[in-house]
TORLODREN-739806 format. One record per residue: x, y, z of N, C-alpha, C, CB in turn; residue number from 1. Coordinates in nm, 4 decimals, always signed. Glycine has a CB too. Layout:
R; n_u; n_v; n_w; ca_u; ca_v; ca_w; c_u; c_v; c_w; cb_u; cb_v; cb_w; pos
R; X; Y; Z; X; Y; Z; X; Y; Z; X; Y; Z; NUM
...
END
This chain:
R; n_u; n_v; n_w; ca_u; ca_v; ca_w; c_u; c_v; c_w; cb_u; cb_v; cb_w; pos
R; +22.3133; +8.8757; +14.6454; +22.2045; +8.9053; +14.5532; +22.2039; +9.0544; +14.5226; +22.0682; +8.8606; +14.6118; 1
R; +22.1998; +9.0803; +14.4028; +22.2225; +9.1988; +14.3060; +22.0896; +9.2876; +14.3624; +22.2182; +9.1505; +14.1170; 2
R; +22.0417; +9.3753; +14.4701; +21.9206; +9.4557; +14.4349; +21.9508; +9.6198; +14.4316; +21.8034; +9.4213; +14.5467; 3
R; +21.8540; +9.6804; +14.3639; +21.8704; +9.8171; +14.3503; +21.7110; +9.8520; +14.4187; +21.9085; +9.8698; +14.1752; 4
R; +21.7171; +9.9890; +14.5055; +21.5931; +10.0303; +14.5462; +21.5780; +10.1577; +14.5278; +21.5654; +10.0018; +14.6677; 5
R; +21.4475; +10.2448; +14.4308; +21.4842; +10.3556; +14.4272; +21.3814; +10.4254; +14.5420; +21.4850; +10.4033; +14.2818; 6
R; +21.4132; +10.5374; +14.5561; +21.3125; +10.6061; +14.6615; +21.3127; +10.7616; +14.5992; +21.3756; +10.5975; +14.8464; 7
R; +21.2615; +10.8563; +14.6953; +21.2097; +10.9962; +14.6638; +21.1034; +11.0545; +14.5652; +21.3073; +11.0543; +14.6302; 8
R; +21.0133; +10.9435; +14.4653; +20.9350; +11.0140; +14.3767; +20.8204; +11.0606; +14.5018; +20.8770; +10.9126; +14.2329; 9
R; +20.7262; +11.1465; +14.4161; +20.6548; +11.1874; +14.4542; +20.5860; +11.2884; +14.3292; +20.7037; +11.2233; +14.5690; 10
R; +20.5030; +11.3757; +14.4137; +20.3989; +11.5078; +14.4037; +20.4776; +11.6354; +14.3791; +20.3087; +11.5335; +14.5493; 11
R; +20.4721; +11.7172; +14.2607; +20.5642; +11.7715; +14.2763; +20.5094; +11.9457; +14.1438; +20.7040; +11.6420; +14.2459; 12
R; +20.4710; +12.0541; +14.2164; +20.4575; +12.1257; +14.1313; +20.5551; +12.1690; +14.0329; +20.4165; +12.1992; +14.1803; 13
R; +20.5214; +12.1920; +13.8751; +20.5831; +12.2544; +13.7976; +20.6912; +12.3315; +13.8410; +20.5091; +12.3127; +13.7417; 14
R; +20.8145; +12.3887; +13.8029; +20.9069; +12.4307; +13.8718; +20.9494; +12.4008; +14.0212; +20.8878; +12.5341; +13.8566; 15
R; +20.9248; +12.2594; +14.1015; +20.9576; +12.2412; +14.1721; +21.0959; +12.1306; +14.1502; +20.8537; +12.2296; +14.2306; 16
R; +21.1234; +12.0549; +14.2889; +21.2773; +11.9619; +14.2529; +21.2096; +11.8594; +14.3532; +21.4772; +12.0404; +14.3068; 17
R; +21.2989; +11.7495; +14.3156; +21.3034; +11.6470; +14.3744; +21.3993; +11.5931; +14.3701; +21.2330; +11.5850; +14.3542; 18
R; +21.4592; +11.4736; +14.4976; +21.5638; +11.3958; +14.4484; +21.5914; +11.2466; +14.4295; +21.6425; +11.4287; +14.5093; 19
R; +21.5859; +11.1540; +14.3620; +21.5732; +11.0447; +14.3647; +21.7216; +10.9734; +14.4252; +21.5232; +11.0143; +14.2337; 20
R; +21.6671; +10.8282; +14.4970; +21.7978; +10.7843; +14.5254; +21.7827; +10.6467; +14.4909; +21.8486; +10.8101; +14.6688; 21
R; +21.8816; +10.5497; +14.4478; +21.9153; +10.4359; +14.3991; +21.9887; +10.3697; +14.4966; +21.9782; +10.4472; +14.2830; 22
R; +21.9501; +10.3209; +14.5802; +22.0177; +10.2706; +14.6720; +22.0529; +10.0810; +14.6947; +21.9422; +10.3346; +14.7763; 23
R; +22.1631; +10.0332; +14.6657; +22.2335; +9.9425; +14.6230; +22.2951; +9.8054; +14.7297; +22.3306; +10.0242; +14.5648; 24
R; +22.2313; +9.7072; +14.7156; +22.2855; +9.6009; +14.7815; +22.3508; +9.4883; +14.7221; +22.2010; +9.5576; +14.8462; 25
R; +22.4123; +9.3921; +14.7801; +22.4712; +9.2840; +14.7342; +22.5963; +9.3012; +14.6179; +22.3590; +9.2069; +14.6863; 26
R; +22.6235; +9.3947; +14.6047; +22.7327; +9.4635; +14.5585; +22.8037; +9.6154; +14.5817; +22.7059; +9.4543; +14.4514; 27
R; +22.9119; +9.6382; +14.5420; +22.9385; +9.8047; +14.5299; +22.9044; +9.8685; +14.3813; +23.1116; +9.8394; +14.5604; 28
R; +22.8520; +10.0156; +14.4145; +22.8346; +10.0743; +14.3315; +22.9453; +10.1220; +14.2540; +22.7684; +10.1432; +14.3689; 29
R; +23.1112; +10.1197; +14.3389; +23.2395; +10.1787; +14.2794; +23.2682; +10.1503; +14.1590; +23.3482; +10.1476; +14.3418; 30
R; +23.2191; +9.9956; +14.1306; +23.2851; +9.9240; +13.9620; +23.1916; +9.9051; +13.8850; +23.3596; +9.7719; +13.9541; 31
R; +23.0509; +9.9956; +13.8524; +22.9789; +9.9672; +13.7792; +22.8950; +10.1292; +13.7053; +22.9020; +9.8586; +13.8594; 32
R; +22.8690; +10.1320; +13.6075; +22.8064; +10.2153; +13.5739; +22.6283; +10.1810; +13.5885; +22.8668; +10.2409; +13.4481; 33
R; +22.5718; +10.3577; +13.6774; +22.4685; +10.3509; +13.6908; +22.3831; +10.4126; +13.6236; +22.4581; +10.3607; +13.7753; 34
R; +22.2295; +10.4306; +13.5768; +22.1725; +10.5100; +13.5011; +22.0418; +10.5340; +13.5287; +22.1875; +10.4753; +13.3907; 35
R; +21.9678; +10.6262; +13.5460; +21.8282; +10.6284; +13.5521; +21.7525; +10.6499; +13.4515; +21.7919; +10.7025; +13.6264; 36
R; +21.6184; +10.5693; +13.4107; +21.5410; +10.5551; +13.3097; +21.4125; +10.5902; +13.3466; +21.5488; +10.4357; +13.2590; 37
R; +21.3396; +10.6221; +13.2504; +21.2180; +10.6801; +13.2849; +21.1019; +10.6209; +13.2269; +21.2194; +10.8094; +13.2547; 38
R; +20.9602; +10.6177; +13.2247; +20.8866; +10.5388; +13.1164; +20.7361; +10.5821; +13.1491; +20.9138; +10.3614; +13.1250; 39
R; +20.6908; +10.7085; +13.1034; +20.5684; +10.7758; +13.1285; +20.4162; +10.6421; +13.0204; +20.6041; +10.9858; +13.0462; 40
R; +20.3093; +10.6912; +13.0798; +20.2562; +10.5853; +13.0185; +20.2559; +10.5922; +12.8723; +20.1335; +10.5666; +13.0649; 41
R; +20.2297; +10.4975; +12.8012; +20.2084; +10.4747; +12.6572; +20.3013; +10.5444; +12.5861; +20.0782; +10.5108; +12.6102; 42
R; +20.4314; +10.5027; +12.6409; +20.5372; +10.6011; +12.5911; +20.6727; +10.4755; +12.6010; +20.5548; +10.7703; +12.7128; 43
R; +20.7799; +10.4482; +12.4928; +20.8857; +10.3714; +12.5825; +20.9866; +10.4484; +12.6939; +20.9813; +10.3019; +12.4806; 44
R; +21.0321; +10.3607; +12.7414; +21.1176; +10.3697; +12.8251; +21.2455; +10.4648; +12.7760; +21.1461; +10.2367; +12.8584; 45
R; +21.2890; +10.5583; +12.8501; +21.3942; +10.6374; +12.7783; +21.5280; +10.6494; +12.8875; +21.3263; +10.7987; +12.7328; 46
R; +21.6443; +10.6992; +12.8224; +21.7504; +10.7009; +12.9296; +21.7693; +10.8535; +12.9630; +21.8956; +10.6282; +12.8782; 47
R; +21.7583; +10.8957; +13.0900; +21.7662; +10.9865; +13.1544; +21.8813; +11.0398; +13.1912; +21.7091; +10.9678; +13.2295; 48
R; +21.9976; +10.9951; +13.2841; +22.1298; +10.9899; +13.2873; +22.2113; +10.8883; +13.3030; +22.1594; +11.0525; +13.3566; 49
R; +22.3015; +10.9033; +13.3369; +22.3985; +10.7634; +13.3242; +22.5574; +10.8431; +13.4038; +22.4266; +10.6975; +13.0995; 50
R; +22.5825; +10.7660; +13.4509; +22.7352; +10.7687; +13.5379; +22.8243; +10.6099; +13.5185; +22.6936; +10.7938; +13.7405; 51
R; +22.9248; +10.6885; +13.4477; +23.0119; +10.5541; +13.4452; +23.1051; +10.5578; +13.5835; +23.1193; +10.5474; +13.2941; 52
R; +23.1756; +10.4382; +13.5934; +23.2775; +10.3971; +13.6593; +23.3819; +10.3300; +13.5968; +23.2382; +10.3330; +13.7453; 53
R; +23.5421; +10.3850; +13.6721; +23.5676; +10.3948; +13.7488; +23.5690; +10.5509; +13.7603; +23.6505; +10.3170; +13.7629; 54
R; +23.5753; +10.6407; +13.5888; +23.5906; +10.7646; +13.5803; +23.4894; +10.8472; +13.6083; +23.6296; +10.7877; +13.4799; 55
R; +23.3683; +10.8375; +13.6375; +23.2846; +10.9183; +13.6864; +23.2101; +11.0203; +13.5767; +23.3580; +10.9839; +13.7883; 56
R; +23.2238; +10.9891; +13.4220; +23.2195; +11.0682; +13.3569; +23.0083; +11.0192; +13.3525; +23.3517; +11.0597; +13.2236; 57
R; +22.9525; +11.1613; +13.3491; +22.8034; +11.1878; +13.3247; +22.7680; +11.1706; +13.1897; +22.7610; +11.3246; +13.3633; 58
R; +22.5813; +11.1811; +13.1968; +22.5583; +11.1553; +13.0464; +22.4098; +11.2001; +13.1078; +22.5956; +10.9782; +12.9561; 59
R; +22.3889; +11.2258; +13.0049; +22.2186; +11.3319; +13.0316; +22.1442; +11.3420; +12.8535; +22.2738; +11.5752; +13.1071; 60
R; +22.0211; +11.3101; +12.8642; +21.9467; +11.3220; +12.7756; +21.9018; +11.4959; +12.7930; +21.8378; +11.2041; +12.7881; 61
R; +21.8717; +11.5137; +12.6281; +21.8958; +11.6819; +12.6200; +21.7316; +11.7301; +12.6662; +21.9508; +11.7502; +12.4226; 62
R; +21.6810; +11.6565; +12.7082; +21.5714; +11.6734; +12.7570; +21.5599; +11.7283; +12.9112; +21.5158; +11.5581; +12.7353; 63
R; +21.6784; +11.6814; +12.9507; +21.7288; +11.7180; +13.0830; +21.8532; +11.7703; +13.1039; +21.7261; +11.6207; +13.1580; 64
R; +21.8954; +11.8380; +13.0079; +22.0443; +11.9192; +13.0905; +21.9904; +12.0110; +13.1082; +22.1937; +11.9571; +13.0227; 65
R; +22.0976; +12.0598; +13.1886; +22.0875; +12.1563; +13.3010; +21.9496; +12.1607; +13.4147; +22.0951; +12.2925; +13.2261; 66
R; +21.8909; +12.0576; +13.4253; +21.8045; +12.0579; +13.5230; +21.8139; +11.9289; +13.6072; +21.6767; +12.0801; +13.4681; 67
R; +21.9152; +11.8102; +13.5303; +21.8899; +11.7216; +13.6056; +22.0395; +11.7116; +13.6413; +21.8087; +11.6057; +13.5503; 68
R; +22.1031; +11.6577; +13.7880; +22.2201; +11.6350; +13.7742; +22.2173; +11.4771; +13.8824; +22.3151; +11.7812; +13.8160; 69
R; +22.3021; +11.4219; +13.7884; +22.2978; +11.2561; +13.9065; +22.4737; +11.2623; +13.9530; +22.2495; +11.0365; +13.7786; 70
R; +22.4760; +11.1899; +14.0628; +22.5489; +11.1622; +14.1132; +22.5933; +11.0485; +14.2307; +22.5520; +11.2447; +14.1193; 71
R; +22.7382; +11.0250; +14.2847; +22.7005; +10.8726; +14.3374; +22.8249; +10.8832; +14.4564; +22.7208; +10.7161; +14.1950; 72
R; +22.7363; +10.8793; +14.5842; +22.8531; +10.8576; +14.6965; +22.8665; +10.7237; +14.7523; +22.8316; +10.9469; +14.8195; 73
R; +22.9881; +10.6807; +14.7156; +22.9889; +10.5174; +14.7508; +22.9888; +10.5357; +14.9043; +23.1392; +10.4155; +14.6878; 74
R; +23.0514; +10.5519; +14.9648; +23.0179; +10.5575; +15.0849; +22.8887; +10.4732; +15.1358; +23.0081; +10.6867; +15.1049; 75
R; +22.7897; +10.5544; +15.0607; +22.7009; +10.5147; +15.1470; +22.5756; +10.4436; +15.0086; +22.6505; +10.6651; +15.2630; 76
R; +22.7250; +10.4011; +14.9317; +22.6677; +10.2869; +14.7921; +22.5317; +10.3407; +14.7258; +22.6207; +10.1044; +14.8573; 77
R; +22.4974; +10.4101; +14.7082; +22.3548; +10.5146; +14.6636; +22.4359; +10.5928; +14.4977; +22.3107; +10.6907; +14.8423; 78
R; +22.3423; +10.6045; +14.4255; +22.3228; +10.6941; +14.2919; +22.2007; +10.7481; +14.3174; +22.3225; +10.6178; +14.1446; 79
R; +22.2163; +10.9404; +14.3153; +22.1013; +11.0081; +14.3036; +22.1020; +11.1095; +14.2309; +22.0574; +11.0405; +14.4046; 80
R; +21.9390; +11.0947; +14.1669; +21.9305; +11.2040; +14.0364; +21.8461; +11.3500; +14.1197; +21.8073; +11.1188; +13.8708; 81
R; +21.9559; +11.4170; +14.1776; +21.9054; +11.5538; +14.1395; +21.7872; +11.6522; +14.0376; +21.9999; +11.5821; +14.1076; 82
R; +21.6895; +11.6582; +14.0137; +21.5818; +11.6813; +14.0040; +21.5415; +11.7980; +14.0139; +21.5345; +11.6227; +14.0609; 83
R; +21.5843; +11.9283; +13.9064; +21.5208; +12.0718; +13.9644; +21.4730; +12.1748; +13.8069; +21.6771; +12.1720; +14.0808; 84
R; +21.3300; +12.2178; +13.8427; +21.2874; +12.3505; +13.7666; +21.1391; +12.2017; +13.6637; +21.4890; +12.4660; +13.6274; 85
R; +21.1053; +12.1174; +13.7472; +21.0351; +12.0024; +13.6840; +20.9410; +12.0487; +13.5981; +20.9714; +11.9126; +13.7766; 86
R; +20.9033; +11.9938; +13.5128; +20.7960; +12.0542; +13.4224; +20.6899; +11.8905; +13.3763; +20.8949; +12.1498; +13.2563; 87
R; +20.5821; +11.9372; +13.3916; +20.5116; +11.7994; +13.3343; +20.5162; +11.6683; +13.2801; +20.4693; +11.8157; +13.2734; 88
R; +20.6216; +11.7157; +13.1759; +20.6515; +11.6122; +13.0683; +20.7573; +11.5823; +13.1498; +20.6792; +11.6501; +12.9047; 89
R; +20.8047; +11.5761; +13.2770; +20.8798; +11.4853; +13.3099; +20.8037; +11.3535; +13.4265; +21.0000; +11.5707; +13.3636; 90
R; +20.7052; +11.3966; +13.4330; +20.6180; +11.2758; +13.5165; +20.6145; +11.1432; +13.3984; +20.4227; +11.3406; +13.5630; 91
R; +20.6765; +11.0453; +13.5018; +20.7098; +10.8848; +13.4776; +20.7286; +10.8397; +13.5987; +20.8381; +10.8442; +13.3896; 92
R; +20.7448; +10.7021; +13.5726; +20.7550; +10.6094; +13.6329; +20.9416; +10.6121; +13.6109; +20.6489; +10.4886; +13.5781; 93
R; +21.0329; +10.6420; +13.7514; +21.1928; +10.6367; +13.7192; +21.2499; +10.5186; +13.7784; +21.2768; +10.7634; +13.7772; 94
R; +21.3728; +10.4515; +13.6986; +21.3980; +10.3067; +13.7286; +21.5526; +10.3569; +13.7339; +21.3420; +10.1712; +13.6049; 95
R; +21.6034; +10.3000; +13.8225; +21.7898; +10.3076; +13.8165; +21.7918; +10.1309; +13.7674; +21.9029; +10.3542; +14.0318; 96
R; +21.9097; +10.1543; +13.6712; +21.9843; +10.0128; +13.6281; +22.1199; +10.0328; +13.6429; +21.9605; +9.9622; +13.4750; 97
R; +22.1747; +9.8966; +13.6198; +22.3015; +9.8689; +13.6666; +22.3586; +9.7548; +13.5341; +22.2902; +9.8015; +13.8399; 98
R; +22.4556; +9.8614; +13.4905; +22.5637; +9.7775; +13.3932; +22.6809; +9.7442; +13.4406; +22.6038; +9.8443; +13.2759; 99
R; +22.7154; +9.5752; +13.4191; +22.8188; +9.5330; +13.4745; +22.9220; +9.5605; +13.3374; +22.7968; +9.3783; +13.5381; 100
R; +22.8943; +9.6061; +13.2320; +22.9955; +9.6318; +13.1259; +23.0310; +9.8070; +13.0950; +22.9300; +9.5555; +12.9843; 101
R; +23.0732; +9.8630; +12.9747; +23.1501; +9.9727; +12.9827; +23.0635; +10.0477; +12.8740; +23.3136; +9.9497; +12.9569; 102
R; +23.0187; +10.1621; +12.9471; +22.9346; +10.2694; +12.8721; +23.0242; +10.3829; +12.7743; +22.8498; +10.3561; +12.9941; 103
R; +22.9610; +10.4646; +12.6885; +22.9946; +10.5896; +12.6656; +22.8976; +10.6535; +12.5752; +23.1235; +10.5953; +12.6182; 104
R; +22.9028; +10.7387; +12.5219; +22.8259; +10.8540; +12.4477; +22.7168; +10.7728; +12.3392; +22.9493; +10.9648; +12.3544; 105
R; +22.7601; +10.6642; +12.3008; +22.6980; +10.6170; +12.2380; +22.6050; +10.4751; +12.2448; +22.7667; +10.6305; +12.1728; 106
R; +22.6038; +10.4243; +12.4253; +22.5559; +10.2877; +12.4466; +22.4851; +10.3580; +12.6087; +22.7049; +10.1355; +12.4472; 107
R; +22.4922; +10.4619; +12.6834; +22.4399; +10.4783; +12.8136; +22.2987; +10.4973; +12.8071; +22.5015; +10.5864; +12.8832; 108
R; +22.2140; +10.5296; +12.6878; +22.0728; +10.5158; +12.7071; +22.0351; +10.4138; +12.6767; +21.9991; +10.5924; +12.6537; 109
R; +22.0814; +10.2851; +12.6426; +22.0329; +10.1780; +12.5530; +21.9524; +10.0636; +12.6730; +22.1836; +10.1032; +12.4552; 110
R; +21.8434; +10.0396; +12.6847; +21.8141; +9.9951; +12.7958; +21.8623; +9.8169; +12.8201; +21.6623; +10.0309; +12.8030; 111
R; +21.8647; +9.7906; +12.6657; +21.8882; +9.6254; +12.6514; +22.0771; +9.6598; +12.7113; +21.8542; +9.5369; +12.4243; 112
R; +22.1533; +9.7035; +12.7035; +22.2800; +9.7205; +12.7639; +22.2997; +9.6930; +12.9359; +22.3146; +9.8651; +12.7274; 113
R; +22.1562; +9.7216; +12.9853; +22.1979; +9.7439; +13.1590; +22.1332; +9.6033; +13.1928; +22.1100; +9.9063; +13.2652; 114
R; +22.1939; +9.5407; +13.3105; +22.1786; +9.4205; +13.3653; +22.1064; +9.3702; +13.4665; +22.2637; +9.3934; +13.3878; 115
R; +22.0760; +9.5077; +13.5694; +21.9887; +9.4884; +13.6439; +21.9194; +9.5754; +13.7088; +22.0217; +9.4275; +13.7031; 116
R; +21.7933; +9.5653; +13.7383; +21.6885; +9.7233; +13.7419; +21.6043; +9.6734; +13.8750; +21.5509; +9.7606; +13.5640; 117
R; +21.5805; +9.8172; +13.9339; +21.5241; +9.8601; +14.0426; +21.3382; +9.8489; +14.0109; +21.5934; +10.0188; +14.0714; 118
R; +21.2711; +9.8406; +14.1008; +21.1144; +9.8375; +14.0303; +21.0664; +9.9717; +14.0341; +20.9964; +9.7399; +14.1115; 119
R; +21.0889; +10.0595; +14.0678; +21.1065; +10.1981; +14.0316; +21.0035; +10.3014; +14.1069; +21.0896; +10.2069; +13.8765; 120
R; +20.9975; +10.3992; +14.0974; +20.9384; +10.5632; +14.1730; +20.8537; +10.6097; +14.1100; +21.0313; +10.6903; +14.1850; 121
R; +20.7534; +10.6447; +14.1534; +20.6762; +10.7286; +14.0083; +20.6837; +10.8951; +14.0829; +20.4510; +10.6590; +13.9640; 122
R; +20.7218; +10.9670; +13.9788; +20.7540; +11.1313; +14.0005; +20.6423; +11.1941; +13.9240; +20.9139; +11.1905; +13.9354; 123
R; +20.5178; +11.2747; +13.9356; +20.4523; +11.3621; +13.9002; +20.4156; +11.4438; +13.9528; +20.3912; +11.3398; +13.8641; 124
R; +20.4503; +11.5624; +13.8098; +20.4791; +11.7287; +13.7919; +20.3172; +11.7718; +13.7344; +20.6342; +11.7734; +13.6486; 125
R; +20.2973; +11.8210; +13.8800; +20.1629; +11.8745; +13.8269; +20.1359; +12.0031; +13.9718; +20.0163; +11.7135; +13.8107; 126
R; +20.0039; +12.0778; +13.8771; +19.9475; +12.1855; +13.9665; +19.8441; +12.1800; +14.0227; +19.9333; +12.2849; +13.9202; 127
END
C-alpha cells in the first residue's frame, strides 16, 4: 500500500526555516517523481517543487527560488523541502505527491498529473 507522510510544519517567524519531510512507504522513492504542494486558505492548491527520477533534475515555483530547496535520500526513502528566509505568504497547508509517470518544465506543478498524496503539514510564518 502506496502511503506518503509528511512531517516538520509548524510555527515559524518571518525570516525563519523549516524543514519538511515526505516520508514514503509501500514503495521506493528511487523510480518516481516527487513534489510538494501547498494550499493556503481560500486560495488553490499550487506546486511548490518537484524532483524527478531517475535524473534528479529540480523544479521550483518562482515564488520560491532561492529559498526553497527539496531534496531526496533514498536511503532512508524520504523527500525534503528545505525551507529558509520564510515570509507570510508562505503559510499553507504542504502536501507531498507522488507521480508514477514522467515530469518536466512543463507538467511538475499540475496537480491532476500526481497519483498519490500525503494528508499534509500546516507551516505558519508569523510574528
Amino acid at each position: 500500500q502506496v502511503q506518503l507522510v509528511e512531517s516538520g510544519g509548524g510555527l515559524v517567524q518571518p525570516g525563519g526555516s523549516l524543514r519538511l519531510s515526505c516520508a514514503a512507504s509501500g514503495f521506493s522513492l528511487n523510480y518516481y517523481a516527487i513534489a510538494w504542494f501547498r494550499q493556503a486558505p481560500g486560495k488553490e492548491r499550487e506546486g511548490v517543487s518537484s524532483i524527478s527520477s531517475p535524473d534528479g533534475n529540480t523544479y521550483y515555483a518562482d515564488s520560491v527560488k532561492g529559498r526553497f530547496t527539496i531534496s531526496r535520500d533514498n536511503a532512508k526513502n524520504t523527500v525534503y523541502l528545505q525551507m529558509n528566509s520564510l515570509k507570510p505568504e508562505d503559510t499553507a497547508a504542504y502536501y507531498c505527491a507522488l507521480m508514477t509517470g514522467f515530469i518536466d518544465h512543463t507538467t511538475w506543478y499540475l496537480s491532476r498529473a500526481y497519483n498519490y498524496w500525503g494528508q499534509g503539514t500546516q507551516v505558519t510564518v508569523s510574528s
